[in-house]
mmCIF file of the C-alpha atoms, coordinates in Angstrom:
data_MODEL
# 
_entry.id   MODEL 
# 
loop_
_atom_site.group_PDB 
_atom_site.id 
_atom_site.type_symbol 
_atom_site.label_atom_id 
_atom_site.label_alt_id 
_atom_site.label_comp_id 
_atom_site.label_asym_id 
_atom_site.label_entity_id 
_atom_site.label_seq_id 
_atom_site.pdbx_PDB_ins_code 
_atom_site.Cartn_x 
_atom_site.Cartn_y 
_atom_site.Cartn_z 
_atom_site.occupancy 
_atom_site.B_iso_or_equiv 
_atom_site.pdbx_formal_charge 
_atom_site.auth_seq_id 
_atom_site.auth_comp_id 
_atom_site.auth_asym_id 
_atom_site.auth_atom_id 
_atom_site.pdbx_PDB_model_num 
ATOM 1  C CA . UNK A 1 1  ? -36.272 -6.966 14.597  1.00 0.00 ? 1  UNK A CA 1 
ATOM 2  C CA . UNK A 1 2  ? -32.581 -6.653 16.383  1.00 0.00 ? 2  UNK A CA 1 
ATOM 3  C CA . UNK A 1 3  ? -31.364 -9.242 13.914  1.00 0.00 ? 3  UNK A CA 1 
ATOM 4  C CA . UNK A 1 4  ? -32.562 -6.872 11.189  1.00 0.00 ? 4  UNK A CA 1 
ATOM 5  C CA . UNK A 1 5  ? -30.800 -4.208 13.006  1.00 0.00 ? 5  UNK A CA 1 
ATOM 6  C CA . UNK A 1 6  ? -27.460 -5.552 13.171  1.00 0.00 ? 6  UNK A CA 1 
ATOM 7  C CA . UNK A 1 7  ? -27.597 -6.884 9.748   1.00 0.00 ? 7  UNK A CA 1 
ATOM 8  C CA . UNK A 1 8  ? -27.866 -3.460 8.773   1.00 0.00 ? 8  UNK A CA 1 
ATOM 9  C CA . UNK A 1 9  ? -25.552 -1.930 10.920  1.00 0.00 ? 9  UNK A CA 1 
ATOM 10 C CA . UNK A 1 10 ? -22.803 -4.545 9.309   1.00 0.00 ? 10 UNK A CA 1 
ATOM 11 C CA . UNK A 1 11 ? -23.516 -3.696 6.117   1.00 0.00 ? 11 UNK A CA 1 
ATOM 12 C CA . UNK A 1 12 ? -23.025 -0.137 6.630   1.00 0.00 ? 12 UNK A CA 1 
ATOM 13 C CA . UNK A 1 13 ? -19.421 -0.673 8.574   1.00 0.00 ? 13 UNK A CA 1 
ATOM 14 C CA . UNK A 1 14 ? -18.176 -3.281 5.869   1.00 0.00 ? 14 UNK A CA 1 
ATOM 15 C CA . UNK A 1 15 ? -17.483 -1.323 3.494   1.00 0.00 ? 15 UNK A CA 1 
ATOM 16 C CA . UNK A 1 16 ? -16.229 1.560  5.530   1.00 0.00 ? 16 UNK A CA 1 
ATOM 17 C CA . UNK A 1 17 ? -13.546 -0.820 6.613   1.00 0.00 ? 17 UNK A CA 1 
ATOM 18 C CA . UNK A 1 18 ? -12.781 -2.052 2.947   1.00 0.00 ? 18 UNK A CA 1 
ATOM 19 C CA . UNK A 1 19 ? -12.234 1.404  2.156   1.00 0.00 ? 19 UNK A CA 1 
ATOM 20 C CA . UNK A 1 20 ? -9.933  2.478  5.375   1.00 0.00 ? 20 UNK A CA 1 
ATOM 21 C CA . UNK A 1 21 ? -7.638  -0.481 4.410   1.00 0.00 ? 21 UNK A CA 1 
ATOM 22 C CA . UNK A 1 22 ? -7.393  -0.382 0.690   1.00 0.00 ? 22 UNK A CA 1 
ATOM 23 C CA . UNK A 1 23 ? -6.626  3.969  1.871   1.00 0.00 ? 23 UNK A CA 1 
ATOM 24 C CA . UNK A 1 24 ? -3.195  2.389  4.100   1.00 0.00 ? 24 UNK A CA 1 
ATOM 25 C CA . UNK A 1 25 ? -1.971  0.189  1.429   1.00 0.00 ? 25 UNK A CA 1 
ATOM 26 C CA . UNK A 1 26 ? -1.793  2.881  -0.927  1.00 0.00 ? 26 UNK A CA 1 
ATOM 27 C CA . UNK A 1 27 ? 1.765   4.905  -1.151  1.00 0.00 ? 27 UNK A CA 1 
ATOM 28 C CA . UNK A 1 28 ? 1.841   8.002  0.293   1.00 0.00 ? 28 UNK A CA 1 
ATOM 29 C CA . UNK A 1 29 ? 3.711   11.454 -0.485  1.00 0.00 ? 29 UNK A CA 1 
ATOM 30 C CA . UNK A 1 30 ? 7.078   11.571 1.373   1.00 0.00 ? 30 UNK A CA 1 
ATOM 31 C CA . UNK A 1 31 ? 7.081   8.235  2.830   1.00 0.00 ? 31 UNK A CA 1 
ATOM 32 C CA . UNK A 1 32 ? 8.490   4.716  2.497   1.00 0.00 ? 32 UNK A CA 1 
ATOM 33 C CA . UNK A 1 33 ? 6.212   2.496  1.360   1.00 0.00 ? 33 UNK A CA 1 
ATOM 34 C CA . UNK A 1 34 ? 6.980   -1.312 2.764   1.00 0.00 ? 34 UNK A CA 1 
ATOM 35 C CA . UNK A 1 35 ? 5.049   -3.540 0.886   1.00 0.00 ? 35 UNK A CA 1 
ATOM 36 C CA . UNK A 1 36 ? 4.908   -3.110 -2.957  1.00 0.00 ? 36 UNK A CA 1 
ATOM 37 C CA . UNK A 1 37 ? 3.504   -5.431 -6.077  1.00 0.00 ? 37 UNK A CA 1 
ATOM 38 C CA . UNK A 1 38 ? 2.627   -7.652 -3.360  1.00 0.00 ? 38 UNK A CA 1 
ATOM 39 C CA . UNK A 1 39 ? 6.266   -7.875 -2.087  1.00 0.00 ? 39 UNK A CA 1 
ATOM 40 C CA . UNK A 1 40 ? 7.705   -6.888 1.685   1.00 0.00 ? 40 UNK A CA 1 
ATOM 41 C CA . UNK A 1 41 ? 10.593  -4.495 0.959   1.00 0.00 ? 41 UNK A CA 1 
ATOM 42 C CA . UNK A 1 42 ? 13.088  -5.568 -2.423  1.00 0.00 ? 42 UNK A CA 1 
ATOM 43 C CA . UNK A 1 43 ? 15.898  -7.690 -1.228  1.00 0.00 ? 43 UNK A CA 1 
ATOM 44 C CA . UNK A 1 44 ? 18.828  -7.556 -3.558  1.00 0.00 ? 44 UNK A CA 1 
ATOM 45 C CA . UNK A 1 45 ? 18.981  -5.446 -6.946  1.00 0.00 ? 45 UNK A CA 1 
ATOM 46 C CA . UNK A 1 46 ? 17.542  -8.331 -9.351  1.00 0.00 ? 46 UNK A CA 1 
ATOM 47 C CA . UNK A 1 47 ? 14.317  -6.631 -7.832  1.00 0.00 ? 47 UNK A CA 1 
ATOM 48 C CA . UNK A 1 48 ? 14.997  -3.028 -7.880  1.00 0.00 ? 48 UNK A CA 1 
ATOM 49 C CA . UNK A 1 49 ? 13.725  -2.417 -11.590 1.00 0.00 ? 49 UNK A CA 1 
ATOM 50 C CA . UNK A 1 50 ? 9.973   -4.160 -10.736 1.00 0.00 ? 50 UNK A CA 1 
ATOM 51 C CA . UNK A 1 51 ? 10.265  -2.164 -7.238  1.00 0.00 ? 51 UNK A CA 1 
ATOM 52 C CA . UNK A 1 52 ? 11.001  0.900  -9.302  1.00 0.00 ? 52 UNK A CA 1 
ATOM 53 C CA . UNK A 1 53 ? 8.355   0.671  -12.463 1.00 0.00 ? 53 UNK A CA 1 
ATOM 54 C CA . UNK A 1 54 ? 5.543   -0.784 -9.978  1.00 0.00 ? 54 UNK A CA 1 
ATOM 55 C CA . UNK A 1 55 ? 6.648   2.545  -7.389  1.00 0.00 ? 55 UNK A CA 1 
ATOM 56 C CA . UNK A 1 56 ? 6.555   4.868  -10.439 1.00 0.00 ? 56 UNK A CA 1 
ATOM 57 C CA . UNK A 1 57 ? 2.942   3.346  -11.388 1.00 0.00 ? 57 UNK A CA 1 
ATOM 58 C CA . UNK A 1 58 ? 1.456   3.794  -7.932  1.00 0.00 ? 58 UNK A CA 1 
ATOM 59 C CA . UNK A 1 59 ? 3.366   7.324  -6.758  1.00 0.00 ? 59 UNK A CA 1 
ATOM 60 C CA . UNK A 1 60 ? 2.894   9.385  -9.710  1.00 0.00 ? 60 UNK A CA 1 
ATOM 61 C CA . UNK A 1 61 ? 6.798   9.117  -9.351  1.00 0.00 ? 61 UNK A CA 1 
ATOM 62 C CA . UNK A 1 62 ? 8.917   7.890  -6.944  1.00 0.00 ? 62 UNK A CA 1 
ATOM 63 C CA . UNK A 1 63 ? 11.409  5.438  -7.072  1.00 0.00 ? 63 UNK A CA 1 
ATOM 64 C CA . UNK A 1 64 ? 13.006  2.586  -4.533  1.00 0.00 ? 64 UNK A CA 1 
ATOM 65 C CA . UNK A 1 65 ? 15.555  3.360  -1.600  1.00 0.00 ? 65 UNK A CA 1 
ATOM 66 C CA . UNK A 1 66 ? 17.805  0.992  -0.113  1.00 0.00 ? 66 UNK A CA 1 
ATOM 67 C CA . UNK A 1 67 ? 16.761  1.299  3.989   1.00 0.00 ? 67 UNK A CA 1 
ATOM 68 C CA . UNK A 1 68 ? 18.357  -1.423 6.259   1.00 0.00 ? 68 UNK A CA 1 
ATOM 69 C CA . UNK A 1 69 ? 19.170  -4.127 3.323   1.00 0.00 ? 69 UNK A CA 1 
ATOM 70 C CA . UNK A 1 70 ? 15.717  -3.741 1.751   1.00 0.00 ? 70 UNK A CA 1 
ATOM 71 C CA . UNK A 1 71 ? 14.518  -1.806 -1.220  1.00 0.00 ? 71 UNK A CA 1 
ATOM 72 C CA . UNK A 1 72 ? 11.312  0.463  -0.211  1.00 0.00 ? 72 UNK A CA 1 
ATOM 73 C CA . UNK A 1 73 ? 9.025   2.371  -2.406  1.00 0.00 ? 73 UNK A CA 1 
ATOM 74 C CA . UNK A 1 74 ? 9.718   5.975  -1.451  1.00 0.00 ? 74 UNK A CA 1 
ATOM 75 C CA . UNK A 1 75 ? 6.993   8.285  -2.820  1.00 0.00 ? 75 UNK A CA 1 
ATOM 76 C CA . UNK A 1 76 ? 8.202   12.209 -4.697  1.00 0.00 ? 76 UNK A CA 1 
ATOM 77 C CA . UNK A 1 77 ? 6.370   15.261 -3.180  1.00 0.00 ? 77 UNK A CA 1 
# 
């Protein structure tokens, strides 16, 4: 009967989790976003046009900043 319990108390939590940290990976509104398309930050400007069309996808606009040698995905208000 526990077993049964905590079998069901996992399944309920599980996907509360998924959904709490697919919700942090998504861009916010005024606010560098780190990791895009997969990538940490854009390092150079051969990847500034993929950091820019894969920002403007996710942001509804936006485009990439240079912050400390790295490209970031900065999300429009």
């Amino acid at each position: 009967m526990a077993r049964v319990g905590t079998c069901a108390a996992i399944a309920l939590v599980v996907p509360v989790v998924l959904a709490a940290s697919a919700a942090a990976e998504k861009p916010r509104c005024c606010v560098d976003f780190h990791t895009w398309g997969g990538n940490t930050g854009c390092c150079g400007a051969d990847q500034s046009d993929a950091c820019n069309s894969w920002c403007q996808s996710q942001c509804r606009g936006g485009e990439c900043k240079p912050r400390a040698d790295h490209h970031y995905c900065h999300c429009f208000c």
